[in-house]
Residue, then its C-alpha position, 0 to 999 in steps of 0.5 A: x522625841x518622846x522616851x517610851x515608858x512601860x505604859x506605852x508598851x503594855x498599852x500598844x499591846x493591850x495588857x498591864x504594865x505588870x505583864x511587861x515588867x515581868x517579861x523584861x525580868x526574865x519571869x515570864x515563865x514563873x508567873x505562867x505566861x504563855x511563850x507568844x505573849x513573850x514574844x510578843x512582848x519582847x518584839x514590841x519592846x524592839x520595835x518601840x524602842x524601850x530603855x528601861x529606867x536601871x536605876x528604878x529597875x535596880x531598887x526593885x531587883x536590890x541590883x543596879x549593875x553599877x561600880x563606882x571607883x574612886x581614884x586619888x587623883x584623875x589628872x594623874x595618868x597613871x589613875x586615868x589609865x587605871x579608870x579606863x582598864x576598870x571601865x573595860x573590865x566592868x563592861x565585860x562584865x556586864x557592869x556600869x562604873x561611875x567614876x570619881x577623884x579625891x583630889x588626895x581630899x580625904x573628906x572629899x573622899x568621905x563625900x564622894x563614897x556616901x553618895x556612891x552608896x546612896x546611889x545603890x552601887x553594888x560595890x566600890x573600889x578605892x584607891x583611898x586617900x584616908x589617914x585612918x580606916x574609919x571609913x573602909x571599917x564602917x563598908x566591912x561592918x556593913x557587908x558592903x562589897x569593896x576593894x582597896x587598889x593602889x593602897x591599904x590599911x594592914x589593920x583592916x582584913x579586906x580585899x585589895x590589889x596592890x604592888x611590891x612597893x618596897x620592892x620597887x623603890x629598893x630596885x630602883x634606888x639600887x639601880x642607882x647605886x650600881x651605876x655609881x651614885x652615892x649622894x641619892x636624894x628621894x623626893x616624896x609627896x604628901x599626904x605621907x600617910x599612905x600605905x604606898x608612900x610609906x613602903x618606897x621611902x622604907x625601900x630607897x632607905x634599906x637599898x642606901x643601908x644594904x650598901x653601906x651609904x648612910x642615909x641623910x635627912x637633908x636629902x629627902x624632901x617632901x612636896x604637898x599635893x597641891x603646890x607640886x611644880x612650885x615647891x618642886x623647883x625649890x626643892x631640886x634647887x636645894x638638893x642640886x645646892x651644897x652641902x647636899x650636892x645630890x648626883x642622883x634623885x628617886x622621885x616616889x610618883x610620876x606627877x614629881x618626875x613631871x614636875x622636875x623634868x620642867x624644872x629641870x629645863x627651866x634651870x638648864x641642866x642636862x640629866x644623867x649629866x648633872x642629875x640622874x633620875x628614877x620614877x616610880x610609875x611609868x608613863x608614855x611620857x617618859x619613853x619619848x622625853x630625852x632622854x628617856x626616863x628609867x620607871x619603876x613599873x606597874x601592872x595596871x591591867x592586872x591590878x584593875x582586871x582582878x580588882x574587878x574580878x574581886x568585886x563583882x565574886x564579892x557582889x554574887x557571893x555578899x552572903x555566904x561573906x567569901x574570904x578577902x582576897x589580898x593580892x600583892x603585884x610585882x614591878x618592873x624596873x624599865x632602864x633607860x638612859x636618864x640614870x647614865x653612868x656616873x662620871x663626874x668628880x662632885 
């Protein structure tokens, strides 16, 4: 099937492509056309079944009603959950979103944002995966609307969304404690830069001094990003191992927790019985695994519903420059039964 163009309306009709361009613009009336040819116009448009090019029609306007996102990792749920709410929110709005993973690649992140931009978005939202703010410095510079979720650079006076990670490690890690464990282990995961990470590993370790446990090196383990279930199982192998012998493990995401629950059945232990377990982020997995997983959770509707909202009073407002939005969430720790209560002479 054919696509009707513009020229195909204003010929069905007998007047110029202009005439229609500025009709479809909502600037009929500015430029004195007469109220039936609007109709008209309008009613051949319907009829023909016309879809005006947004990207042609965004370089004329300097607007292309398009957000793009860019997300450390899509194959994480809790990312795809965070794709889907900003979608929703976008579209009420009005706004299209082009979606796009870092892989946790910084210059793939470089990449990805430099076409975005030269795709004309209006604005971005990043959950940014970079060790330095060279980037996010250059968008601020430029006036270009934006907003950082998930993570953040304290130097950088910009717009973002994030949660109370300290926090939300601190009450997870204390949970633990109060059940009875001594010997925590935390396992984390690279790229150890970020902003997120950074606070849950300050979280678990003050929760360990509050109660007067010292905090030992040998049982905190870093996992790369991209060897997560092979480096996992060595890992938990050493931490289950002595002198270590950890009774109980924070693990700082939910891709790790994934990760150890397979390992955890493919060594045959039994959780709370041989290791208790906290994650942070929750997921519709952890509800149904038995037993089921206590996660530290986080608003996601909020955080994408004001990240958008943030943005697009950025967008209309570009400007008058409005002040930067710095909003910081609360979690909440969902108890289940991986934690137990601990019983064993270890």
């Amino acid at each position: 099937m054919k696509k009707i163009s513009l020229s195909d309306v204003a010929v069905s009709l007998g007047v110029s492509k202009a005439l229609v361009s500025m009709v479809l613009n909502n600037r009929g009336n500015e430029m004195g056309i007469s109220a039936d040819t609007q109709k008209r116009v309008l009613a051949k448009v319907k009829e023909l079944n016309y879809r005006p090019n947004q990207f042609a029609r965004g370089l004329r306007l300097g607007k292309s009603n398009t957000i793009g996102l860019i997300v450390a990792d899509i194959s994480n749920p809790f990312y795809s959950r965070i794709a889907r709410n900003i979608e929703d929110s976008c579209s009420k709005h009005g706004y299209n979103l082009m979606i796009c993973s870092s892989d946790e690649n910084e210059e793939k992140e470089t990449s990805l944002m430099h076409m975005l931009l030269e795709r004309q978005v209006d604005g971005l939202i990043i959950s940014t995966t970079q060790s330095t703010s060279k980037d996010v410095a250059f968008l601020k510079e430029d006036n270009f609307p934006f907003v950082l979720i998930d993570r953040f650079f304290p130097n950088i006076d910009s717009n973002y969304v994030v949660i109370d990670n300290y926090q939300g490690a601190f009450a997870a890690t204390e949970h633990l404690i109060n059940m009875g464990y001594t010997r925590i282990a935390q396992m984390t995961i690279s790229p150890s830069h970020l902003s997120s990470l950074k606070e849950r590993s300050r979280g678990y370790t003050d929760a360990l001094k509050k109660h007067g446990i010292k905090v030992n090196k040998n049982l905190t383990s870093l996992v790369p990003f991209g060897e997560i279930k092979a480096k996992v199982y060595e890992e938990l192998k050493n931490l289950l191992s002595a002198p270590q012998n950890a009774q109980a493990l924070f693990l700082a995401n939910n891709n790790l927790t994934v990760a150890c629950l397979e390992c955890i059945n493919e060594m045959k232990l039994r959780i709370p019985h041989d290791i208790a377990i906290v994650s942070f982020d929750d997921i519709d997995l952890f509800r149904v695994f038995y037993p089921p997983i206590t996660a530290v959770a986080q608003p996601i509707d909020e955080i994408c519903q004001r990240s958008v909202e943030i943005l697009i009073n950025e967008i209309n407002n570009k400007e008058s420059n409005p002040e930067k939005v710095k909003e910081i969430m609360q979690t909440k720790l969902v108890v289940r039964d991986s934690c137990g209560k601990f019983f064993r002479n270890l």
